[in-house]
N, C-alpha and C positions, 0 to 999 in steps of 0.2 A: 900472554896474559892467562892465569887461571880460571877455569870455569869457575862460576858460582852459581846455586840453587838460589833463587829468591823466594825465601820466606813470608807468607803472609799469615796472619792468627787474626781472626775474625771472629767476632763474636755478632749474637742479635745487636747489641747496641753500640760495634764497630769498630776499626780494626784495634787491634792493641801492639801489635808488632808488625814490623816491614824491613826485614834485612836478608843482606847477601848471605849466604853459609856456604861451604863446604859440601854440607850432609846433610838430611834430616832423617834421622831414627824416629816413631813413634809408637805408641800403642793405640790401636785402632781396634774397634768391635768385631772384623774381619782377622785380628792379630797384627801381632808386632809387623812392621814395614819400613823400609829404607826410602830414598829417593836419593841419587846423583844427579849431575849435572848432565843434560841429554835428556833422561826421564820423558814420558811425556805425561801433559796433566791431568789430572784428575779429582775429585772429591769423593771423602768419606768422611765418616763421623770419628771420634777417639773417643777414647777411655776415659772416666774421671781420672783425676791425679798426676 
C-alpha cells in the first residue's frame, strides 16, 4: 500500500478539508515547504493566496 500524508486545513471556525495526498507543497511565512509521507509534524502559519 502507498503512503499517504493526511491533509488537514483548519481554520478559526473549523476544518474545511481532511484528505489523504501524496504531497503537500505550500507557501508558509517561513517560505515555501514540502511534506511526504514519514514527515514528522508540525505547525506553521501560510501565506494568503
Amino acid at each position: 500500500m502507498e503512503e499517504k500524508v493526511i491533509l488537514e486545513i483548519v481554520t478559526p471556525y473549523g476544518s474545511i478539508l481532511s484528505e489523504d495526498v501524496d504531497e503537500v507543497v505550500a507557501s508558509g511565512t517561513e517560505g515555501e515547504f514540502g511534506v511526504l509521507p514519514g514527515h514528522v509534524s508540525f505547525v506553521t502559519t501560510l501565506n494568503i493566496g
